[in-house]
C-alpha positions as CSV (number, residue, x, y, z in Angstrom):
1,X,-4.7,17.3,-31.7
2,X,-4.3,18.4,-35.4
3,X,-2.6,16.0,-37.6
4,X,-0.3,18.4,-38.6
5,X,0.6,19.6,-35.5
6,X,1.1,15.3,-34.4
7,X,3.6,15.1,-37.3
8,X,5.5,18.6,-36.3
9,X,5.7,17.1,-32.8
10,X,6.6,13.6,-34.0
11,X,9.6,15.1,-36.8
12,X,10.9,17.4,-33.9
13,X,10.3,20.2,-35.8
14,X,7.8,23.2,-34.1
15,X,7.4,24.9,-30.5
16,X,6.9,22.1,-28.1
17,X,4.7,23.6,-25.1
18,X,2.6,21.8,-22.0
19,X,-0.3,22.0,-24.0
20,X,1.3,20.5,-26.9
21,X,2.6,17.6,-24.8
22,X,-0.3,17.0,-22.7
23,X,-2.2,16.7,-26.2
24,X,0.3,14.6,-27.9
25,X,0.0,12.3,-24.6
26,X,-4.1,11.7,-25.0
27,X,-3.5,11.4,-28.4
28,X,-1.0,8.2,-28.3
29,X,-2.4,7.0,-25.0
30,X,1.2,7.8,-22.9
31,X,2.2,9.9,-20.2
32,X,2.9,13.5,-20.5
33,X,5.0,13.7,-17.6
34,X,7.1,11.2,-18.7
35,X,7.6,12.9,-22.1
36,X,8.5,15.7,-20.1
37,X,11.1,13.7,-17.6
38,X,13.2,12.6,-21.2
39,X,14.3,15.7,-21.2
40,X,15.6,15.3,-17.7
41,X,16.9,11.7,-18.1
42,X,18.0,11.9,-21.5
43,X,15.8,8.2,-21.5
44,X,12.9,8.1,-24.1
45,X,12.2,4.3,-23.6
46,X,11.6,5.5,-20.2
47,X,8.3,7.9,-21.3
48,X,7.5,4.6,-23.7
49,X,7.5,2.1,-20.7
50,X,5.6,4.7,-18.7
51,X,3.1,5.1,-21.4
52,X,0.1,2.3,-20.1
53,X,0.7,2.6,-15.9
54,X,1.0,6.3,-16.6
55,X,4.1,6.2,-13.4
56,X,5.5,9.8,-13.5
57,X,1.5,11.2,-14.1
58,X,1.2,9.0,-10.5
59,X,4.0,10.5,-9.1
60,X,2.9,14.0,-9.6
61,X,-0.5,13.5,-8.4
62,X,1.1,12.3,-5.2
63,X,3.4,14.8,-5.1
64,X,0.7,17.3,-5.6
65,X,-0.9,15.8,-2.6
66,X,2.0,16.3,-0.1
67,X,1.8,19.9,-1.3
68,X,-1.6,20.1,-0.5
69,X,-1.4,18.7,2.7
70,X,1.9,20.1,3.8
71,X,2.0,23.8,2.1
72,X,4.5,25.4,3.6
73,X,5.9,23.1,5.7
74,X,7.1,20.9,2.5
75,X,10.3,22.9,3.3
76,X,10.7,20.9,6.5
77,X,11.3,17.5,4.5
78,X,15.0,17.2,4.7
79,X,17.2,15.6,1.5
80,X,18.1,12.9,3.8
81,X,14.6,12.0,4.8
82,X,13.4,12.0,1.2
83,X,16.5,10.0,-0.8
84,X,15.8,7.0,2.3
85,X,11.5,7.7,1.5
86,X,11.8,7.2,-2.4
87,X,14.8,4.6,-2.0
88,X,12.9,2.4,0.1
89,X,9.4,3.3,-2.4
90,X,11.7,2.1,-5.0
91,X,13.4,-0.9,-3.7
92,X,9.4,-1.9,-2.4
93,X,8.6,-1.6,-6.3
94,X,11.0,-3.8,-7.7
95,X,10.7,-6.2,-5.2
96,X,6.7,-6.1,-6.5
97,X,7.2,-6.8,-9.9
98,X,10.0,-9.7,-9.0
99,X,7.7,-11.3,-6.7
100,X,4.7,-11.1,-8.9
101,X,6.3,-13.5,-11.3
102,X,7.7,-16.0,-8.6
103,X,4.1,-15.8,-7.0
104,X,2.2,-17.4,-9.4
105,X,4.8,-20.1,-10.2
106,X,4.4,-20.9,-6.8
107,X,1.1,-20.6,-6.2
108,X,0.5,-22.8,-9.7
109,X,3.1,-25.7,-8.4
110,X,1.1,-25.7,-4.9
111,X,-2.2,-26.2,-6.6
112,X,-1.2,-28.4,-8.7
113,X,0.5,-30.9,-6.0
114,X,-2.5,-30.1,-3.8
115,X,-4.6,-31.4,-6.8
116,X,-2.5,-34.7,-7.4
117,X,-3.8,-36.5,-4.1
118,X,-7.3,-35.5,-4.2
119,X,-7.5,-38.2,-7.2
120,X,-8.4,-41.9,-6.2
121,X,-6.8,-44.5,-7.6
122,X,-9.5,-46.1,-10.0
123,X,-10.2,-42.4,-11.1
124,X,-5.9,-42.2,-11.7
125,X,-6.1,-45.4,-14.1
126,X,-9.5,-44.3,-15.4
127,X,-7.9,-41.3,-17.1
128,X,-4.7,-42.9,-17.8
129,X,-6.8,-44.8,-20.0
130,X,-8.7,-41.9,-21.6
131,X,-5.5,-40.4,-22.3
132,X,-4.4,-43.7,-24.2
């Protein structure tokens, strides 16, 4: 992307096309589809969160890939069907990220206990006494 045409895109200023977008998103490292969902959500932190797991790009390649698969028959998915598919996509999502954390504070406190015993006594006061 031309410098120029980075700092037009950047001031808000000039005709902002796919193209332009697509370019501006391989040139900062972000996701064009988010970019393009701001204008939708009114939500810019959400293209700036989006920028290194590249979510709404995901989602549109997965989309793409039901239309693939389904064609015509992408018709048949009723609203219904669809608010309970991406509310339960959703809820399985944030219920990743929380567990992630709680996870490895677990897993860290149960190694470390399981650890603890494993010492012997004399090798207990032996590095009590290096630690001295």
């Amino acid at each position: 992307m031309p410098v120029r045409s980075y700092e037009h895109l950047e001031a808000g200023s000039g005709r902002i096309t796919y193209d332009r977008i697509v370019a501006f998103a391989e040139a900062t490292d972000s996701d064009p589809i988010a970019l393009m969902a701001v204008a939708a959500t009114g939500a810019p932190e959400f293209a700036v969160r989006c920028a290194d797991n590249k979510l709404m790009t995901v989602m549109m390649i997965a989309m793409n890939e039901l239309d693939t698969e389904l064609g015509a028959d992408i018709g048949f998915l009723e609203a219904r069907t669809l608010v309970g598919a991406f509310t339960r996509l959703t809820k399985d999502l944030i219920r990743h990220v929380r567990e992630r954390e709680t996870f490895a504070e677990e897993w860290l406190k149960n190694g470390k206990a399981s650890l603890a015993p494993s010492r012997s006594a004399p090798a207990n006061r032996r590095l009590r006494a290096a630690r001295s």
